[in-house]
N, C-alpha and C positions, 0 to 999 in steps of 0.2 A: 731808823729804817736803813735794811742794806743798803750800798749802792745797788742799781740796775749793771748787767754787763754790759759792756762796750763792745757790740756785735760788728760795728765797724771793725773796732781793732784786732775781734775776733776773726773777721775773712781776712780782711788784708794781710793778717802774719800768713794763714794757714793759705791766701791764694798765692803768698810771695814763694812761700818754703814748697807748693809744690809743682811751682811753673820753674824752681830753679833745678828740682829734681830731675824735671821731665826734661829738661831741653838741659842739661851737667852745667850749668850757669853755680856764679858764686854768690855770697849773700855776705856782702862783707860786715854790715853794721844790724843788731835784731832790727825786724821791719815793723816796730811798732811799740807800746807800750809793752815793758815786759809784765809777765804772769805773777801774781802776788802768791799764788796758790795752786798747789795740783791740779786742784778742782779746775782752774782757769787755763793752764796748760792741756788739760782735757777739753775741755771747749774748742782749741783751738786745734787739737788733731782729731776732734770730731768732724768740724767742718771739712779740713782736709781730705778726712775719707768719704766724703760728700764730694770732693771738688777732683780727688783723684779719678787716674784709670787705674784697669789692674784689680785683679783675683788677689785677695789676703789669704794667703796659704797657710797663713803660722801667726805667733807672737812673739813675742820678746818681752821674757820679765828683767829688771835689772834694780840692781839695791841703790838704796839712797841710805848713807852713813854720811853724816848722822840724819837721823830722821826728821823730816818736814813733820811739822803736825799731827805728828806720830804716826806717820805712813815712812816701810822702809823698804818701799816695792815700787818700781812704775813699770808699764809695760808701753809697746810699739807694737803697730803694725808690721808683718813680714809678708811682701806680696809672692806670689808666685816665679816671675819670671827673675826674682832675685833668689829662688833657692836651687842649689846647684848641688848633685850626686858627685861626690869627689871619686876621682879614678887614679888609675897608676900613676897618671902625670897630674902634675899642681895645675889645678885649675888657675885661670887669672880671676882674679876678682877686681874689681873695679870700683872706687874711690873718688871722692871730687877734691882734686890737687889742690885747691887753693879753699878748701874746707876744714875741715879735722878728720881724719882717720884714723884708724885702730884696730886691731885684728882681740880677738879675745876667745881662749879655750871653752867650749861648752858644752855641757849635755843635753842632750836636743831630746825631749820626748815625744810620743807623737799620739795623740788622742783618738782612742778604740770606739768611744762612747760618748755621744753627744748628750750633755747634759740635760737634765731633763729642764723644761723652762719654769719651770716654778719654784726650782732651789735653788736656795741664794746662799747659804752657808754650806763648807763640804769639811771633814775631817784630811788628814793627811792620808789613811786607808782609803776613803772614800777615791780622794784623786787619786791614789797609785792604781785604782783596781778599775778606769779609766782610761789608762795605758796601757796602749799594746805594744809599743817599742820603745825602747833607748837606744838613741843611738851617741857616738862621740860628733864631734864636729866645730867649726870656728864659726865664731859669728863675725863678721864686717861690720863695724861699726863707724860710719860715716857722715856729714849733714855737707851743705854747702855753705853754712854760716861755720865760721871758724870758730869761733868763742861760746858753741852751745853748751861744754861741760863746763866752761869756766862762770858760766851765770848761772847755774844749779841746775836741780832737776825739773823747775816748771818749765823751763826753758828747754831741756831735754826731751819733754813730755812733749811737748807743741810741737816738735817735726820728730813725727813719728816714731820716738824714745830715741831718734839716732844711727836706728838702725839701716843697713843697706845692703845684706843678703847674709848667707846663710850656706855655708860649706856640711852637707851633709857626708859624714863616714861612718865607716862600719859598725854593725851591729854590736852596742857593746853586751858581750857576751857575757852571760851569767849575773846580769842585774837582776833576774826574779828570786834566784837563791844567795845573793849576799846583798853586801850596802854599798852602793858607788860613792857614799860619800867615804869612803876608808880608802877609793881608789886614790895614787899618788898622781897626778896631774902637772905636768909642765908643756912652758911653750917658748919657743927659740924662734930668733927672728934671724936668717944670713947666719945662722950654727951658732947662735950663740943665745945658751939660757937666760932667758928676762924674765919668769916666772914661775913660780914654782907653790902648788898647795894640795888641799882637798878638797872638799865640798862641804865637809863637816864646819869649816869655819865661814861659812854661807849661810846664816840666819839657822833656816832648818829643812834645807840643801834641795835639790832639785822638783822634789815630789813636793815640798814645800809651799816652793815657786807656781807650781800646780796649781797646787788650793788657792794660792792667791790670787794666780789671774780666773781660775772658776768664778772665784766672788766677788772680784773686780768687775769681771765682763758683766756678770750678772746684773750687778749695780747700777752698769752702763745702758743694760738692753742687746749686747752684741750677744749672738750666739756663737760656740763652739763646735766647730765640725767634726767627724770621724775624718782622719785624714792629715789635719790641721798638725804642723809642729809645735814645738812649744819650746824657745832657745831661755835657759833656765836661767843664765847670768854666769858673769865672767869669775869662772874659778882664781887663776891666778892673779887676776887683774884686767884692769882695761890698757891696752899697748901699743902707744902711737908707732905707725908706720908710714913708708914714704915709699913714691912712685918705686917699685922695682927688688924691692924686699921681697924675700923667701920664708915661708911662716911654715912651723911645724907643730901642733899638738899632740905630745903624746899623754897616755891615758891608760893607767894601769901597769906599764910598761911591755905593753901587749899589743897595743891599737894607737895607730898613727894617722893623720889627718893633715896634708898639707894643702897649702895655696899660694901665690904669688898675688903682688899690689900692682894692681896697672890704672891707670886715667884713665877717669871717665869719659 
C-alpha cells in the first residue's frame, strides 16, 4: 500500500515559504520533510496558492536536466503585482538578500485562447495558434530559502518554481513569420557577458514549454486565461545576482530588456 501524504508537512512548508514571501523574511533551513517527488512538490504549491494573496497573472515553465521520473518541465506561479512593463530606464526588481537570486533571459508568451476545459493533450501547433504575443523579457528568479536549486526540482516546485517577477519587453517582432528559436540570445550582468545561446537547445523551445504547461495545468485542474503570460525558461541559463547588479538581455540582436537587483 502507498504511503498516505503527510498534509501536515504539506501546510507547514507551503505556510512557511509563503508568510516569508509576504512579509521578505528569510527561510534558512527547508521547513519540513523534503518532497520525494514532483508530484509532492506540487502538493505543496497547491496549498500555497490556497494560503496565498494575489492575482496569478502568468506561469513559469522551467527545465529539470536531467529529468526526475521522466518529467523535464516544472512550472510556478507568476502573480500580478510581480509582473512589471520594462521602460527606458531599468526597472528595480526586487530579490530576498539572504535567499537565492538570479536574473534569467526569457521569452514570455502571452495566451490569446483560454483552453478549452476538456483537453488535456495539445500538439506544439495547437499551443502556438493559442498565442497572441511574444514578447522578449527576464524572469527574476528568487525564493527566501537559500538552497531551493541545490535540493532539486521537488524542492523548486514547492515555492512557487522560484519564481519572483517578470520583466516584460518589447514585442519580439517577427515571431509569426520565422523561429525564435534561431534567435541568438545573451545576457550581461554590470557589462559583462555570462550567457550566451538559443532556444533551439531548450528541449523543443518556447512553444514547447506551452504545450507543456497546457497539459500540466490540465492535469492539475488550473485553468489558463486570455491574458495570462507564460515565462518559457531560461535560454542562456539561470544567473545568480546580488543586491545592485545591472541585467541586460538581448535577443536577436534587435531587442533589449533591462532591470536592476535591489532588496526586498
Amino acid at each position: 500500500m502507498a504511503a498516505r501524504p503527510n498534509t501536515t508537512n504539506t501546510i507547514r512548508i507551503a505556510q512557511t515559504f509563503v508568510d516569508a514571501r509576504r512579509d521578505g523574511g528569510v527561510v534558512p533551513d527547508f521547513p519540513g520533510d523534503v518532497p520525494l517527488t514532483v508530484d509532492e512538490g506540487y502538493a505543496v504549491q497547491d496549498a500555497a496558492l490556497l494560503l496565498a494573496d494575489g492575482v496569478v497573472a502568468g506561469w513559469k515553465v522551467g527545465r529539470i536536466n536531467p529529468p526526475l521520473d521522466g518529467i523535464d518541465r516544472l512550472t510556478g506561479p507568476i502573480f500580478a503585482d510581480q509582473i512589471v512593463m520594462a521602460s527606458a530606464d531599468p526597472v528595480a526588481m526586487p530579490v530576498f538578500a539572504q535567499g537565492f537570486a538570479a536574473a534569467e533571459a526569457e521569452f514570455l508568451l502571452r495566451i490569446g485562447t483560454a483552453p478549452h476545459p476538456a483537453k488535456s493533450t495539445y500538439t506544439i501547433d495547437e499551443a502556438r495558434a493559442m498565442i497572441d504575443a511574444v514578447h522578449v523579457g527576464i524572469e527574476i528568479a528568487s525564493s527566501p530559502f537559500p538552497g531551493i536549486n541545490a535540493l532539486g526540482p521537488t524542492v523548486t516546485v514547492s515555492d512557487f518554481g522560484n519564481n519572483n517577477g517578470l520583466v516584460v519587453g518589447a514585442d519580439a517582432e517577427g515571431w509569426r513569420e520565422g523561429d525564435v528559436n534561431d534567435w541568438p540570445v545573451e545576457l550581461s550582468i554590470n557589462d559583462v557577458r555570462i550567457g550566451a545561446a538559443t532556444s533551439a537547445s531548450m528541449l523543443d523551445g518556447p512553444f514547447g514549454a506551452v504545450r507543456y504547461l497546457l497539459e500540466h495545468l490540465a492535469a492539475r485542474g488550473i485553468a489558463l486565461s486570455p491574458g495570462q503570460w507564460v515565462s518559457t525558461g531560461a535560454v542562456t541559463g539561470v544567473h545568480p545576482v546580488a543586491i545592485g547588479d545591472r541585467v541586460e538581455a538581448r535577443f536577436d540582436g534587435r531587442f533589449a530588456v533591462h532591470c536592476t537587483i535591489k532588496a526586498r
